[in-house]
N, C-alpha and C positions, 0 to 999 in steps of 0.2 A: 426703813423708817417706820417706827410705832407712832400711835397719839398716849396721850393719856387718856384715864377714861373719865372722860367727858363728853358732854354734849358740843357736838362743832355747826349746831345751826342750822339742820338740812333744811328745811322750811315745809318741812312734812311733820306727821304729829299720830294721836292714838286714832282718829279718827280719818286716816288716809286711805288710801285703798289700793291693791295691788296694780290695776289699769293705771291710777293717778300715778304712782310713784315711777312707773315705766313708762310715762308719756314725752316724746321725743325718743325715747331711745327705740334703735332698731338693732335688733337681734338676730336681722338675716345672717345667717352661715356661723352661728354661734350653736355648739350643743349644749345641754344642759344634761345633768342626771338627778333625775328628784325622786329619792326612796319614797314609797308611799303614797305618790302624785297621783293616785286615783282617788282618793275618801279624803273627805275635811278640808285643811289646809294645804294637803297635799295637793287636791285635786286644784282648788282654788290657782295655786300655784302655776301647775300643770297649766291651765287656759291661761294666765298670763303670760306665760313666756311664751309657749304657743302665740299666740295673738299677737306677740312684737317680734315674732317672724323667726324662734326657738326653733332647732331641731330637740324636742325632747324625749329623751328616752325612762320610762316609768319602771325599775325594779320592785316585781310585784310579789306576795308572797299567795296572793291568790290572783292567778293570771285572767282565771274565766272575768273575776269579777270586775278587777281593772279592764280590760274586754268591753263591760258593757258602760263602763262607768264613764270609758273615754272615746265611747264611739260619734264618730264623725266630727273629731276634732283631729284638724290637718296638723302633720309634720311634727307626732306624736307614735311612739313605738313601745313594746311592753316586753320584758323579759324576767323569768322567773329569778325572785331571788328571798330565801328566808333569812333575814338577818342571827335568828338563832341557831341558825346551823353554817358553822362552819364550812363545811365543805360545800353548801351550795353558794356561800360565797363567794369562794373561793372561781367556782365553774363558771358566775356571772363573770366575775370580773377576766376569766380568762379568755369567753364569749366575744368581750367586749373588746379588751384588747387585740384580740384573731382579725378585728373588722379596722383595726389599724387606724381608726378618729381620735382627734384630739378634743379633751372636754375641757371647756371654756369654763360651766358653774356645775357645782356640785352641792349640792341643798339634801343634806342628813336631816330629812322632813319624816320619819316613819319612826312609830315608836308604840309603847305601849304605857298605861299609866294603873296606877293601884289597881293591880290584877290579883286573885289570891295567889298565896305561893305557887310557882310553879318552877321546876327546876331543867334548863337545859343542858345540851353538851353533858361537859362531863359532870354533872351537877351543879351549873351555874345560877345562882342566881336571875329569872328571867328580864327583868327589869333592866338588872346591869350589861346583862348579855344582851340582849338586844339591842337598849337604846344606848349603848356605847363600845362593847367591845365586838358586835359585828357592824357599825360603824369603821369604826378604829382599820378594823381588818379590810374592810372595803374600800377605803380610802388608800390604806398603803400599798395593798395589789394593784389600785389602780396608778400609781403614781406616773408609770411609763405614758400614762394618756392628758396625764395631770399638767405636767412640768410644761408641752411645747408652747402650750399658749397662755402659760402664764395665770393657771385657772385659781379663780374663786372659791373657797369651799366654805361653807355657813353649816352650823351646828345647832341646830333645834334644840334650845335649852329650854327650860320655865325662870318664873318668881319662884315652881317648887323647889329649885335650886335651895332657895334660904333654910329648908327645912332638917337639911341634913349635909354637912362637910364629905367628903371619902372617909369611910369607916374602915378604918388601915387596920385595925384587929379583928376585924369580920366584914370584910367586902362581901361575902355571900350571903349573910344571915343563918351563919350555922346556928346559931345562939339566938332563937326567937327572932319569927319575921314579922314587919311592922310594914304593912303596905305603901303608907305613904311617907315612910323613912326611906324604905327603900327607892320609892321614885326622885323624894329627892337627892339621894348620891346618887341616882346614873343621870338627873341631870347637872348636879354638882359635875359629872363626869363630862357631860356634852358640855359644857363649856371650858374645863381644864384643857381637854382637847383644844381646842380650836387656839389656847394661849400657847400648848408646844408645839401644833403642829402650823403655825405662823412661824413661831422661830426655828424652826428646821428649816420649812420650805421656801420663806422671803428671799433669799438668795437666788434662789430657783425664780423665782418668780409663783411660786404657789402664796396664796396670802389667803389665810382665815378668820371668820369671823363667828360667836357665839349672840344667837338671839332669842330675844323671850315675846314668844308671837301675842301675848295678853290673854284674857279669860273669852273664850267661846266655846257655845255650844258645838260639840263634834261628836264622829263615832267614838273619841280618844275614850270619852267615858261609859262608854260600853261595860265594864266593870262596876261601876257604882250603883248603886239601890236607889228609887227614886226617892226614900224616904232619907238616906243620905243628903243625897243634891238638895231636897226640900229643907232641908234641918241648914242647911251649908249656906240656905240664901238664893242661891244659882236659878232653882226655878220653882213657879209656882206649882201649888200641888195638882193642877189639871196638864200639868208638864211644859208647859209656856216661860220662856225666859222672866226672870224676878230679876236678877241685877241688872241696872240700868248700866253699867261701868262695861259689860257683855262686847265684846265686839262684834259685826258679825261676821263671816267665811273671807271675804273679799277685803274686811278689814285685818283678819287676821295674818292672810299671807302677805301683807303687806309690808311687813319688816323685816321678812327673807328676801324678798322678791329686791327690797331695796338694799339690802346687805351684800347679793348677788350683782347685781347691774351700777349702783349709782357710782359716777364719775365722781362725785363728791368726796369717795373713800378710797380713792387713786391712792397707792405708797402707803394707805396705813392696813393695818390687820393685827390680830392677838385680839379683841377687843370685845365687850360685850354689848350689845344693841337690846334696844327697845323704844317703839312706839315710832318707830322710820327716824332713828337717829343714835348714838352713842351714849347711853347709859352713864345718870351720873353713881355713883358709889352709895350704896344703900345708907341711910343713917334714921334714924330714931324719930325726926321729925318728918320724913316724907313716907309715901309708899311708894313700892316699886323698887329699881337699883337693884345694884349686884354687890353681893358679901364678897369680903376679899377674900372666902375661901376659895370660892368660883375663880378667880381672878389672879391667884398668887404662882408666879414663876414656878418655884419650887414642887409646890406639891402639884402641879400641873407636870414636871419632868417628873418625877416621881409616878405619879399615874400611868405616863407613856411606858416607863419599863416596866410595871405589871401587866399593861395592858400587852408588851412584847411578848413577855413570859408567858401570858396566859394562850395568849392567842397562835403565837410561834409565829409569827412577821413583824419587819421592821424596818421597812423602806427606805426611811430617810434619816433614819438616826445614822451622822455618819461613822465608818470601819473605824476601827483604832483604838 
């Protein structure tokens, strides 16, 4: 069963917070795996599910740091993994699998945003490469740990989504790269994903969901010049938050955190979220919403078999 995308009412809003949205629910003997769950939203994350009783394990691409960033928070684990690199992918997920657990949520929280060029792998694009095609690959290695219980998987998209479709004549930017083009097709990308790999996995019991956690301050913008963010609105010039629209860390992971646990989303998935609820359909009169690029069947199976090709896995597309 799909929804449409719509709003279904959750009674949660922009202004929720990751503990709120997870109150009643207990999470004893559930694991989770949240890329990135040491810094920003991810960390945010990371003590929520913690907290309602999560085994979570944190894929870290700086181990030390995740180390201090999650220390002396219980029934919380760290192992190395660089989403731009292929092969060390590849050895988390095979780590993981050796230890023979089933993962209940799976939260694609780790990313990177208008970085200058920089080219991984075999010359990939880093933006793409990261915040979707070592995704992509993580996901499908892990499917063996995915399937027994029926697990969750949420896809950390943006609103940058609107700023750019998949660039099907230059996915890498061999042709002049445009920082914040390019972030938005790998988030156009993080949520194409979660529309095919819902209709792969639903059968299975895997069900996905695509969310756009709101505008807050994080490491994400590590990249950006303060005279950027100042010119952008974001924050004043002594570096203090200016948008009042801002959420903050606890409000931001608050829409994975619900995209992952709420009973409320029982039988549906493909779907794109925002603000701890289902996303109406972007249009001209409001802000916010998701462009049917982000959203369209098609060029969503289209994506997954570049992303096959590119990556060389393919877990659940089925033989034949």
């Amino acid at each position: 069963m799909t929804t449409a995308q719509h709003s279904i009412g959750s009674g949660f809003g922009a202004r929720s917070t990751a503990a709120e949205v997870l109150h009643g629910i207990d999470l004893t003997g559930r694991l989770a795996v949240v890329t990135g769950g040491y810094s920003g939203l991810g960390l945010e994350t990371t003590r929520a599910l913690a907290g309602a009783g999560a085994r979570v394990v944190v894929p870290a691409r700086r181990p030390e740091t995740a180390a201090k960033a999650l220390d002396g928070l219980a029934g919380v684990e760290i192992d190395a993994l660089d989403l731009g690199d292929l092969d060390s992918v590849r050895g988390f997920a095979d780590r993981f699998l050796a230890s023979d657990r089933t993962i209940d949520i799976m939260i694609n929280n780790a990313g990177i945003m208008a970085c200058p060029e920089t080219r991984v792998g075999p010359g990939w694009e880093a933006q793409f490469a990261t915040n979707h095609l070592g995704h992509y690959a993580l996901v499908n290695r892990l499917r063996p740990a995915l399937e027994p219980g029926g697990a969750r998987v949420v896809s950390v998209s943006s609103i940058g989504h609107q700023l750019s479709p998949i660039r099907w004549d230059d996915t890498m930017f061999a042709r002049g790269y445009d920082k914040w083009l390019a972030y938005g097709q790998a988030k156009t990308a993080n949520a194409l994903f979660a529309v095919h790999l819902d209709a792969l996995g639903r059968e299975t019991g895997v069900r996905a969901f695509a969310i756009h956690p709101g505008g807050i301050m994080t490491p994400l913008q590590r990249h950006l010049e303060r005279r950027e963010m100042v010119d952008a609105g974001w924050i004043n010039e002594d570096g203090t938050v200016a948008n009042g629209e801002f959420k903050t860390p606890e409000q931001g992971a608050a829409t994975q955190v619900w995209a992952a646990t709420s009973p409320a989303l029982a039988g549906l998935g493909g779907v794109y979220c925002e603000d701890c609820d289902i996303a109406e359909p972007a249009s001209p009169d409001r802000s916010g919403g998701v462009h049917g690029h982000a959203t369209d069947p098609e060029q969503a199976a289209r994506l997954w078999r570049l992303s096959a090709e590119l990556t060389g896995v393919d877990a659940f597309t089925p033989a034949g």
